[in-house]
Rosetta silent file (secondary structure, phi, psi, omega in degrees, C-alpha in Angstrom):
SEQUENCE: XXXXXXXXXXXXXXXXXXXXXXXXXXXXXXXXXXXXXXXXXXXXXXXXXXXXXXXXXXXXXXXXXXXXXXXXXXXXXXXXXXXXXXXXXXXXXXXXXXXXXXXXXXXXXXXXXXXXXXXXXXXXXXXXXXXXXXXXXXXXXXXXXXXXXXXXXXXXXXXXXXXXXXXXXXX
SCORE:     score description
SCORE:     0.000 S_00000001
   1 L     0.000  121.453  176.715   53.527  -46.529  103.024 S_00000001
   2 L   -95.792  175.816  177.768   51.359  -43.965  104.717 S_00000001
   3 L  -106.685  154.296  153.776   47.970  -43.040  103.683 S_00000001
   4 L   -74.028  115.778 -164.825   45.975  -40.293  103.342 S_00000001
   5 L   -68.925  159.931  177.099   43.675  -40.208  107.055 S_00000001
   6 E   -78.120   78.697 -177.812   40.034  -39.927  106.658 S_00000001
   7 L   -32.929  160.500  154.184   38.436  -36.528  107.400 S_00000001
   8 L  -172.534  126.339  147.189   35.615  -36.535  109.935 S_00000001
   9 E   -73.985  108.577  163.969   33.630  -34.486  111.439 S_00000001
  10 E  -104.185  112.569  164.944   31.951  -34.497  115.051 S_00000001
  11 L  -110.859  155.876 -152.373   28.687  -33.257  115.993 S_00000001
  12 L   170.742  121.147  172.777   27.376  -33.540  119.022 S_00000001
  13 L   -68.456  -33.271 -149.138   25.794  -29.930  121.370 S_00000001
  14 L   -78.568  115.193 -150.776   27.461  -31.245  124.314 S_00000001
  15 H   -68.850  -56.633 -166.587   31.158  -30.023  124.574 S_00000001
  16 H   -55.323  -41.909 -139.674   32.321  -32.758  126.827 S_00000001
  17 H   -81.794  -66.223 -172.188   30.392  -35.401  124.599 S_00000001
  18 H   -67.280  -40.601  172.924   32.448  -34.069  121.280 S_00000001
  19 H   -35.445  -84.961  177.654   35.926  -33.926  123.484 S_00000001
  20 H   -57.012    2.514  142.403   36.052  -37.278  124.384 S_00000001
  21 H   -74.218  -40.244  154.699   35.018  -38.397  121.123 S_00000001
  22 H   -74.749  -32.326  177.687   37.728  -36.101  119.152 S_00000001
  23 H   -73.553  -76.391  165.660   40.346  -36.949  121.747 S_00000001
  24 H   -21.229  -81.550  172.895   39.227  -40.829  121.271 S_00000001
  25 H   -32.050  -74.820 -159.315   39.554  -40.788  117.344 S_00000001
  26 H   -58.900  -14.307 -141.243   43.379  -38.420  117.615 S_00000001
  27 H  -123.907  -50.670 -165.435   44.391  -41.176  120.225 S_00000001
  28 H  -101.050  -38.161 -153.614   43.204  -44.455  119.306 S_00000001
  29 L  -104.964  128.493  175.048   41.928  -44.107  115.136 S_00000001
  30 L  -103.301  -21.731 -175.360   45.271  -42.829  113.319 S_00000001
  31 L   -95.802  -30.150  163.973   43.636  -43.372  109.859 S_00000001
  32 E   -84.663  125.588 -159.402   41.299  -40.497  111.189 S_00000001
  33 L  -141.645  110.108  148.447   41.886  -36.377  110.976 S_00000001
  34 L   -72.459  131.602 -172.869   39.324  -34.653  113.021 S_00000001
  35 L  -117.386  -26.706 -175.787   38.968  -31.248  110.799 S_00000001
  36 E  -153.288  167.930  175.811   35.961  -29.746  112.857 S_00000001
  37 L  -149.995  105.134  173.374   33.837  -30.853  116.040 S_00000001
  38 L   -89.074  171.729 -153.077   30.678  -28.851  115.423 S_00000001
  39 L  -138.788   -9.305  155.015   28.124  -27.825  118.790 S_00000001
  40 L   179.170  160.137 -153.956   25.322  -27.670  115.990 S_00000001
  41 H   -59.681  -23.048  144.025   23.503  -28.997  112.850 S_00000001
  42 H   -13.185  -91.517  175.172   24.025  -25.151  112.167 S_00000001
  43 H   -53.766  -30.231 -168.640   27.762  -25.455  112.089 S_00000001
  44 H   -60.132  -34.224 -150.228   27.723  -29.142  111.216 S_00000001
  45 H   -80.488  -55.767 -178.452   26.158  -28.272  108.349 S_00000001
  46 H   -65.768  -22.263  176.033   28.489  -25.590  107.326 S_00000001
  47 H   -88.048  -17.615 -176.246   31.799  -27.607  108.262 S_00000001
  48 H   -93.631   -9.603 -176.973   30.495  -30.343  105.592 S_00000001
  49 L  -107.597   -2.372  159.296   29.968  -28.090  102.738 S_00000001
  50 L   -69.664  -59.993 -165.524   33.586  -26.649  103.716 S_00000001
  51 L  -102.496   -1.316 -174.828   35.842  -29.020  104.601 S_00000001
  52 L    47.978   85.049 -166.324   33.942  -32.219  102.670 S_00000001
  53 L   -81.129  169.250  169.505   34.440  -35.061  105.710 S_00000001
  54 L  -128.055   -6.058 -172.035   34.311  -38.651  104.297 S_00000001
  55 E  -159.116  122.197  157.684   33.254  -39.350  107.796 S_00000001
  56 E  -125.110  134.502 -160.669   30.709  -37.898  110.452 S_00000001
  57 E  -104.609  131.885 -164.414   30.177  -38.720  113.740 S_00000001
  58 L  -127.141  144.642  130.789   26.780  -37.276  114.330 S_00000001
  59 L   -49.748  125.822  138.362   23.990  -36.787  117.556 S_00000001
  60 L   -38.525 -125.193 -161.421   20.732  -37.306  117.172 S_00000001
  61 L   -54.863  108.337 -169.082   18.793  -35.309  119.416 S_00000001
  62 L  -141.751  135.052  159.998   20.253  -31.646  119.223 S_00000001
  63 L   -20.134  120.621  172.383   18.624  -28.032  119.519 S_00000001
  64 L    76.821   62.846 -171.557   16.646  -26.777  117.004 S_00000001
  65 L   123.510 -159.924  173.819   16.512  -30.018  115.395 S_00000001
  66 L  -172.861 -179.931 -154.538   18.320  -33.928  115.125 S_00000001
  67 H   -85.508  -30.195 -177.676   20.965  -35.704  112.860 S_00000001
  68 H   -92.164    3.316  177.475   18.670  -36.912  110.655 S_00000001
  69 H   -87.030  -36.195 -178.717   17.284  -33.601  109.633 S_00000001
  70 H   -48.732  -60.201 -161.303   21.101  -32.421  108.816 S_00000001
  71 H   -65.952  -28.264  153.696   21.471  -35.393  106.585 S_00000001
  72 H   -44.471   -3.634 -170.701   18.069  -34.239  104.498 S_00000001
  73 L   -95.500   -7.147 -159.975   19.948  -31.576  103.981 S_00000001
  74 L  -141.682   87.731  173.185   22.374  -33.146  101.404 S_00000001
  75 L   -22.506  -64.892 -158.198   20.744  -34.468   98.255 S_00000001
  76 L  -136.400  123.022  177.878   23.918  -36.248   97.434 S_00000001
  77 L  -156.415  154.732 -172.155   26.604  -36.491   99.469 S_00000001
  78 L  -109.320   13.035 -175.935   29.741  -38.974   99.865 S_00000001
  79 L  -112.207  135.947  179.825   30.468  -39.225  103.806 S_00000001
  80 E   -73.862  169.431 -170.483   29.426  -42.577  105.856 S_00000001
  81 E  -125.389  140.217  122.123   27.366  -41.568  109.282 S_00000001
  82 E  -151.126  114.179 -150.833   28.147  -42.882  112.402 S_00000001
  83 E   -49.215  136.947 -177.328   25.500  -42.102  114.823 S_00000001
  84 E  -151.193  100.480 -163.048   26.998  -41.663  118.669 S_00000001
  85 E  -153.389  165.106 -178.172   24.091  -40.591  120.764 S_00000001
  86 L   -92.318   -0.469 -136.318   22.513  -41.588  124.437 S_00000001
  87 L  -126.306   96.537 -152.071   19.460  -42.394  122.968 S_00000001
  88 H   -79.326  -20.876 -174.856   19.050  -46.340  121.908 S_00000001
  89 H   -85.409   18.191  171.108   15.579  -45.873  120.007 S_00000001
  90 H   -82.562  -20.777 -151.597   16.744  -43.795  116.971 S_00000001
  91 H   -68.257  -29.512 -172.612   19.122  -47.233  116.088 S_00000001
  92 H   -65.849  -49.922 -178.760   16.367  -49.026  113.937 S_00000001
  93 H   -70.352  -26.200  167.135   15.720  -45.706  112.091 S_00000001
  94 H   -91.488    2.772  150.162   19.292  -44.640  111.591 S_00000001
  95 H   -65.754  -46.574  165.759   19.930  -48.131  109.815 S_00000001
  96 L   -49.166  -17.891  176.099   16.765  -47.926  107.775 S_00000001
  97 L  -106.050   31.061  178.642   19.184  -44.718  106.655 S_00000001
  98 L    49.040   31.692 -162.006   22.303  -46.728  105.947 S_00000001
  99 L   -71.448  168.407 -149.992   23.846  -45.527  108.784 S_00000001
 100 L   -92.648  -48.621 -170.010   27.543  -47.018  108.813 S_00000001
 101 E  -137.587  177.099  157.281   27.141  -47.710  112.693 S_00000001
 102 E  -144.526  128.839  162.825   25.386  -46.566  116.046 S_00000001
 103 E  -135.320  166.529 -147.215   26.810  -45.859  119.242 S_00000001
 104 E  -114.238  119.206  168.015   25.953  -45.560  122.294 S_00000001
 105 L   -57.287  148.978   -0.864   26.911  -43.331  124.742 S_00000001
 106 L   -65.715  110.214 -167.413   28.935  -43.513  126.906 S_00000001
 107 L   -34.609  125.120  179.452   31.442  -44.588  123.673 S_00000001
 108 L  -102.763  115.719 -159.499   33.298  -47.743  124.431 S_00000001
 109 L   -79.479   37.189 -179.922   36.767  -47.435  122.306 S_00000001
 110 L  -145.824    0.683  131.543   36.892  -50.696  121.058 S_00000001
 111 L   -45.272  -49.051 -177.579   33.484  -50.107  119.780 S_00000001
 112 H   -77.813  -30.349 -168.066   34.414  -47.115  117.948 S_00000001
 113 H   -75.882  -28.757  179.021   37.320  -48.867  116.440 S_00000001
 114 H   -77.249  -15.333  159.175   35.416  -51.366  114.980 S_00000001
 115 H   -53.079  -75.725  157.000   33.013  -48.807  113.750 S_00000001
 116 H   -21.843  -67.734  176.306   35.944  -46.483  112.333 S_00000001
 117 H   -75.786   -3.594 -179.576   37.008  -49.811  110.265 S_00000001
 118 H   -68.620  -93.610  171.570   33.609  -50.407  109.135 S_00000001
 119 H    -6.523  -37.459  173.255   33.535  -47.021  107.754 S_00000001
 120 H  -107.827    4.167  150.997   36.591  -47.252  105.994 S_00000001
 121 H   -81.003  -52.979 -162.817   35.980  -50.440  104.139 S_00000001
 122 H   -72.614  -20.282  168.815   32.705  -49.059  103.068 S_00000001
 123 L   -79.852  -25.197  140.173   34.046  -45.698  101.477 S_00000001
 124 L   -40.410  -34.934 -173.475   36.192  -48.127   99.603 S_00000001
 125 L   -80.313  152.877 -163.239   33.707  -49.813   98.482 S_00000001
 126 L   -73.141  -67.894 -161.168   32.035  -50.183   95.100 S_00000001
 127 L   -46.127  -19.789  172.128   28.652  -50.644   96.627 S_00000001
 128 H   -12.445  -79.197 -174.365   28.809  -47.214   98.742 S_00000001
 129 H   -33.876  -43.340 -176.516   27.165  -45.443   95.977 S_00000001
 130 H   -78.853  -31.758 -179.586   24.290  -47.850   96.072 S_00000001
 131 H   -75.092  -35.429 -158.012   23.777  -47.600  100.143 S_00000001
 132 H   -77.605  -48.958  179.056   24.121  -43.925   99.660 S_00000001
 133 H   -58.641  -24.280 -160.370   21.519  -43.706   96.818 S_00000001
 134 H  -107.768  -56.649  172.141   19.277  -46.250   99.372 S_00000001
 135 H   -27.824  -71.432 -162.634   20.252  -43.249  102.444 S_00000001
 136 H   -73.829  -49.997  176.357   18.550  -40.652  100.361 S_00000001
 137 H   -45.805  -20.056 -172.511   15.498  -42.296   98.647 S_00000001
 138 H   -75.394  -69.008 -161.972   14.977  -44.060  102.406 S_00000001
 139 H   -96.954   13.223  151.252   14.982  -40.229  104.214 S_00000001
 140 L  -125.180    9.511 -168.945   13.317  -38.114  101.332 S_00000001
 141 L   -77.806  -39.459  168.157   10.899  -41.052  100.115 S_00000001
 142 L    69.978  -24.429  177.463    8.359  -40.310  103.076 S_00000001
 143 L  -110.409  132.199 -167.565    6.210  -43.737  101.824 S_00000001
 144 L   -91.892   -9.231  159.613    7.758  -46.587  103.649 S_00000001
 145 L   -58.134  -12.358  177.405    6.723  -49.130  100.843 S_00000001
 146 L   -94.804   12.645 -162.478    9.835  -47.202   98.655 S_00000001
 147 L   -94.088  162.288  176.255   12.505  -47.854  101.297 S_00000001
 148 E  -129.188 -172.733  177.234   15.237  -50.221  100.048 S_00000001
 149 E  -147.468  117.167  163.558   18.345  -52.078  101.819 S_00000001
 150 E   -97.396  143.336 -147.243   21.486  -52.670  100.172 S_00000001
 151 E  -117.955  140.542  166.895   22.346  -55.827  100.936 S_00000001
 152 E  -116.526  144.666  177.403   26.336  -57.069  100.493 S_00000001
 153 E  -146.091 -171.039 -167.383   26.564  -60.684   99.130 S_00000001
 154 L   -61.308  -13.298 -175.762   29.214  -63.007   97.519 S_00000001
 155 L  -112.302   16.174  164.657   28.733  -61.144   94.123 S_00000001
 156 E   121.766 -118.617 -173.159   29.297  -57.785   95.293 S_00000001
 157 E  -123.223  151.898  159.996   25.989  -55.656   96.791 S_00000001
 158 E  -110.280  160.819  169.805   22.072  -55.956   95.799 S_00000001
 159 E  -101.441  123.337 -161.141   19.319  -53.320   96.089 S_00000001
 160 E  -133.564  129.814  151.827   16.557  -55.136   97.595 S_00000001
 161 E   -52.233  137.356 -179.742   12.741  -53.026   98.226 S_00000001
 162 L   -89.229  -25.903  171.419   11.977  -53.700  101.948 S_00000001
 163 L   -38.748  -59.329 -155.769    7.980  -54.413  100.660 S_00000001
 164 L   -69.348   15.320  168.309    9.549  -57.363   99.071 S_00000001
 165 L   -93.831  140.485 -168.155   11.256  -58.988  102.048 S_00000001
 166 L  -116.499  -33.547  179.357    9.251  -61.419  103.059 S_00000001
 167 L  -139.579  127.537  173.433   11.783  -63.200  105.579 S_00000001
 168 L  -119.818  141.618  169.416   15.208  -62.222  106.674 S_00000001
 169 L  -144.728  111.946  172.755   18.014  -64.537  108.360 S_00000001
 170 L   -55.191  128.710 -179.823   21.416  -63.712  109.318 S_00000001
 171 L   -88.123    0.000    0.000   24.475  -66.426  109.213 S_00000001
């Protein structure tokens, strides 16, 4: 049975940087249909309110701007992030934004694939809606006592306030 693939969008100024990243995706991700590879949060901006992606592979640090001001730009929106930048000290702040993944350049393809399935279990998913709803109050809330985490657990996802973690431990 085939499926319908999983728009996405790449931004990214550098040309080579979005090649090999569009090239990557057509070659290796099959479940994935690059529809645009924008060169700035200009265009980026303009290919997401066109073509609607379900998936963006975004830069951080870009002229006239960075990835996380494009995603202020979208009240509400229904496409997972995954960050692909040179830059490792954006990763704690694009998680605190529910980013689906971050990677680092140069992209390692067995990275991306496990990203790529991340991404597509989580647009399945019921809890999306709640991580997305945690994205925007997290990057328009501006007081960092309002940020939340959705958390996935055996009974589906919680909304958890980061004031109120007092200890966190991964299994």
């Amino acid at each position: 049975m085939n499926t319908v693939p999983v728009k996405a969008i790449v931004v990214d100024d550098e040309k080579p940087s979005r090649e090999v990243l569009a090239n990557y995706l057509r070659e290796y991700c099959p479940e994935v249909e690059v529809v645009a590879a924008c060169n700035s949060l200009k265009t980026a901006s303009k290919a997401i309110s066109e073509l609607h992606p379900r998936l963006v592979f975004l830069d951080i640090e870009m002229p006239r701007g960075n990835g996380f001001d494009l995603l202020r730009k979208y009240e509400h929106h229904d496409f997972r992030v995954i960050f692909v930048t040179a830059y490792s000290q954006y990763a704690i702040r694009a998680f605190r934004c529910s980013a689906t993944d971050y990677l680092l350049k140069p992209v390692m393809v067995s990275e991306l694939l496990e990203a790529v399935k991340k991404a597509i279990r989580e647009l399945s998913d019921t809890g999306y809606h709640l991580q997305m709803q945690a994205l925007l109050e997290n990057l328009n809330g501006g007081e960092k006592e309002n940020h939340s985490l959705v958390i996935s657990d055996n009974k589906g996802f919680t909304l958890i306030k980061t004031r109120e973690i007092l200890f966190c431990e991964a299994d």
